[in-house]
C-alpha positions in Angstrom: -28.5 -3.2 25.2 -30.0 0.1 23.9 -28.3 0.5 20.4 -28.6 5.0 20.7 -26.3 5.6 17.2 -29.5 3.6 15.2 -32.3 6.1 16.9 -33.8 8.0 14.5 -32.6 11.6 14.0 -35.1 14.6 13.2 -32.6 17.1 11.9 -33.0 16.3 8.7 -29.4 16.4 7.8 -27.4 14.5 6.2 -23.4 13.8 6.8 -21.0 13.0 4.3 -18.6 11.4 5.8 -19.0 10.1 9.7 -16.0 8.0 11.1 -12.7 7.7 12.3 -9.6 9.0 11.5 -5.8 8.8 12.9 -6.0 5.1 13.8 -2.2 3.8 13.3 -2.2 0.6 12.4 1.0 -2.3 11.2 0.0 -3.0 7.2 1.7 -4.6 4.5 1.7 -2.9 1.4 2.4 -4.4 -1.9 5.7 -3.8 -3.8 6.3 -4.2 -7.6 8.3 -7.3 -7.4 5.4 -8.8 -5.7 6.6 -8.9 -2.2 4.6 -7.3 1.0 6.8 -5.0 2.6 5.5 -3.8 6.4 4.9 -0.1 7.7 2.7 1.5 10.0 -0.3 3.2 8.3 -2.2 5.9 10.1 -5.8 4.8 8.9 -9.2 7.0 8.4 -12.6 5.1 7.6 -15.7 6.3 6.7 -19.3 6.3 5.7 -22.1 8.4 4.1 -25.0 8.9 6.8 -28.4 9.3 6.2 -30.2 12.1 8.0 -32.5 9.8 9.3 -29.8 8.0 11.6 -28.2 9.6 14.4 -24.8 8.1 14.2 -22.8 5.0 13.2 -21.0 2.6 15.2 -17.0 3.2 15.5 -16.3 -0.1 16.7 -17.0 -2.2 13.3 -14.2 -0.2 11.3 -11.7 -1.1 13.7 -12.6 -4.3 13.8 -12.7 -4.5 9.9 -9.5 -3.4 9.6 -8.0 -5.1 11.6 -8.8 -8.3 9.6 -7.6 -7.0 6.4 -3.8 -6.3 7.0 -2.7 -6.4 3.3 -3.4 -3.2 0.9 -3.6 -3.0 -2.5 -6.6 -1.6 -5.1 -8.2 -5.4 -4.8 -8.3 -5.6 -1.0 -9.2 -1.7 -0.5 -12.3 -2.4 -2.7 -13.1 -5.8 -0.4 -13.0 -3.6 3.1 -14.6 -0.5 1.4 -17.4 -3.6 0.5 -17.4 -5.0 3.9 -17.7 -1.2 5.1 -20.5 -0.6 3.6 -22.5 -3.7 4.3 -21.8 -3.8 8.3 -22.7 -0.5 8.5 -25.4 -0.8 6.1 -24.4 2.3 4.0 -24.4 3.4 0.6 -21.1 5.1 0.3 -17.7 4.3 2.1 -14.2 5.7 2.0 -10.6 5.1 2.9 -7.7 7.1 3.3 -3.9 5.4 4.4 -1.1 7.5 5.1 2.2 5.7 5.2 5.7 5.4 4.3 6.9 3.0 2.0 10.5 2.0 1.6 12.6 1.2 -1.2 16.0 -0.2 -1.7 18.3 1.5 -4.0 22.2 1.0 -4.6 24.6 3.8 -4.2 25.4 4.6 -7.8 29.2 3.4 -7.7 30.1 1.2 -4.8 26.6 -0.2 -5.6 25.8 -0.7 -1.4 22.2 -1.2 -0.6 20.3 1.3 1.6 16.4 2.0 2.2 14.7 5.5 1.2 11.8 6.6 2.3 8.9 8.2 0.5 5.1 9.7 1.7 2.2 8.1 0.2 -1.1 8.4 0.3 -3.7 6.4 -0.6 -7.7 7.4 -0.9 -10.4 5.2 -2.2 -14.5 5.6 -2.2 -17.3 3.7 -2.7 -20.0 4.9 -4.3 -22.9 2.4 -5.1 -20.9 -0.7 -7.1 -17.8 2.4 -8.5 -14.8 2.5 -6.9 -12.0 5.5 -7.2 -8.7 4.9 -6.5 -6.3 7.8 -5.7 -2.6 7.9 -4.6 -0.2 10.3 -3.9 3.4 9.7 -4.0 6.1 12.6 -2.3 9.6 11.4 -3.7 12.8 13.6 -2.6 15.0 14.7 -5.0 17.7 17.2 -5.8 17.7 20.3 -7.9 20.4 22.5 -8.8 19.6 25.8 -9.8 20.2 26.2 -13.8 21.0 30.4 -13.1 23.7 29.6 -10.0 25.6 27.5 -12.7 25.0 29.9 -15.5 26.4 33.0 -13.6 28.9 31.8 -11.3 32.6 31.0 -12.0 32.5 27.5 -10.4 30.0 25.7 -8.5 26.0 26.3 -8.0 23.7 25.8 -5.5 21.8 22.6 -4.6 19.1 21.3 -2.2 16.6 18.9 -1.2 13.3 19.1 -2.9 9.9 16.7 -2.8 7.8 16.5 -6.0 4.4 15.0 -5.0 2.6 13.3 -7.7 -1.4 12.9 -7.5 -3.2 10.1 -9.6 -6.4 9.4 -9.9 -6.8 6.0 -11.3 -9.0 3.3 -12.1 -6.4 0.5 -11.9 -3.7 0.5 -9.4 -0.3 1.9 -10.4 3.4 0.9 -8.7 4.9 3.3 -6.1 8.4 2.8 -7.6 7.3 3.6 -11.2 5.9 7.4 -9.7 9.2 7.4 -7.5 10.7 6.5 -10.9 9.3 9.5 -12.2 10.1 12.0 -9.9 13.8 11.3 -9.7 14.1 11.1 -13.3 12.9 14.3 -13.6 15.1 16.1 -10.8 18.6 16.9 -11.1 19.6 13.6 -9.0 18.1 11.4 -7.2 18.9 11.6 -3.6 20.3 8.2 -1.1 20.5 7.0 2.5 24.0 5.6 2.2 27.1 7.0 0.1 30.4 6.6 -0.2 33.0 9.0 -1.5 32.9 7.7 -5.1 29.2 7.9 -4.8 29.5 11.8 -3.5 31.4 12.7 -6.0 29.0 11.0 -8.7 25.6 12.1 -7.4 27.5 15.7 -7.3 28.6 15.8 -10.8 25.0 14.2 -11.8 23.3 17.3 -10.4 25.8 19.3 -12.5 25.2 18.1 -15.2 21.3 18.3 -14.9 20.4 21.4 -14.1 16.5 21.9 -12.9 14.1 24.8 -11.3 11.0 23.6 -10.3 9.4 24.6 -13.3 11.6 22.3 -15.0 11.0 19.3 -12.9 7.5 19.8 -12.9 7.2 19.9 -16.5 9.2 16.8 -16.8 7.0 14.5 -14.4 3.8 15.9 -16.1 5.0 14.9 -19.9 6.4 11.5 -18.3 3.3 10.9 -16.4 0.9 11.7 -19.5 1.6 8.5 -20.9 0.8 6.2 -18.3 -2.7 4.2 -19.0 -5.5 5.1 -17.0 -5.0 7.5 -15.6 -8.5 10.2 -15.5 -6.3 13.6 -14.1 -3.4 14.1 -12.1 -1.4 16.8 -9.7 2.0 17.1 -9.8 3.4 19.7 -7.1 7.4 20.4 -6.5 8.9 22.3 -3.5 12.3 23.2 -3.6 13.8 24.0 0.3 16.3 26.4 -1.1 19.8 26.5 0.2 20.7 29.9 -0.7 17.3 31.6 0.0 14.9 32.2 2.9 11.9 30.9 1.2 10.7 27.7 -0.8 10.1 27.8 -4.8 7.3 26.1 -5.9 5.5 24.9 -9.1 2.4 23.1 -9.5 0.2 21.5 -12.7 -2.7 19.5 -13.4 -3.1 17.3 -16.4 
């Protein structure tokens, strides 16, 4: 059969990136004990195209991915290779969006539960380089250093989500950016709790008072001093309880 997405095209343009995007797929991802933990990922794959081809054949990344269920920076780099070559391209790229679970413990009764967090991974191949970014979105709690300084009892708390950006040339463990995050909120937040554990995380807060423009100082001197890491974007949105509005910080390092 005719094969119209090799014809020649006389534009004379180039396209950056030609694809797909939005394909959910099941994945396993790799967790830092080791173990491959499942989640759906919703998948983009792409190519660089030549101006001299008028398009590039969807069905191969589909059926590439397909054959390459497990995701770390090892196997990213092996499809983004297999990309390339099928398609016969000189660039290729990846994006997975997913969420990854992690078990914590309720911090008295000590009772399992799974939490949630966004991640993002983005890679690109570029002749024989290969960049690996992730993004991590952790949720936290804050409590608001001036409620507690001005009020007679109490202060106000809420949810927040500090997202942290790496771009890396070795991979790095979900759980030590999650790690990050929480350590540098007011408390970490949990699925499951028990009234001892209420009354813990509650005081915790308390006790560790943070605006956003504490938090995101924290995570940026924490994640500073991880190796190999070329730049970084740490963002923190707090969905106030008391106000009609998010606060918001935002640095690069």
């Amino acid at each position: 059969m005719k094969d119209v997405q090799s014809q020649i095209d006389e534009r004379d343009v180039s396209l950056d990136q030609v694809g797909i995007k939005d394909f959910v797929f099941p994945m396993q991802i790799r967790n830092k004990h080791g173990e491959w933990n499942s989640t759906a990922a919703n998948i983009g794959l792409f190519v660089g195209l030549p101006a001299t081809q008028k398009g590039t054949h969807m069905s191969r990344f589909v059926d590439i991915i397909q054959k390459n269920r497990k995701m770390d920076l090892k196997h990213m780099r092996r499809i983004l290779e297999q990309i390339r070559d099928r398609l016969e391209a000189e660039t290729s790229y990846m994006v997975l969006k997913f969420d990854y679970f992690i078990e914590k413990y309720s911090p008295v009764t000590n009772i399992p539960s799974l939490v949630n967090v966004k991640v993002e991974y983005r890679a690109s191949l570029v002749g024989d380089e290969c960049t690996f970014d992730m993004k991590v979105i952790t949720p936290v709690t804050t409590l608001c250093p001036c409620s507690k300084e001005i009020s007679d009892y109490s202060a106000h708390n809420q949810r927040a989500d500090v997202s942290i950006d790496i771009c890396s040339n070795k991979f790095l463990w979900i759980e030590d950016l999650v790690t990050i995050a929480e350590n540098s909120a007011s408390s970490p937040v949990y699925s499951l709790l028990k009234r001892p554990d209420e009354k813990y995380v509650t005081e915790h807060a308390y006790d560790n008072p943070r605006f956003v423009e504490d938090v995101c100082r924290e995570a940026k001197l924490q994640v500073s001093q991880l190796p190999d890491v070329d730049h970084f974007t740490i963002e923190v949105e707090s969905y106030e309880s008391i106000h009609n509005h998010s606060a918001y910080a935002r640095v690069n390092g």
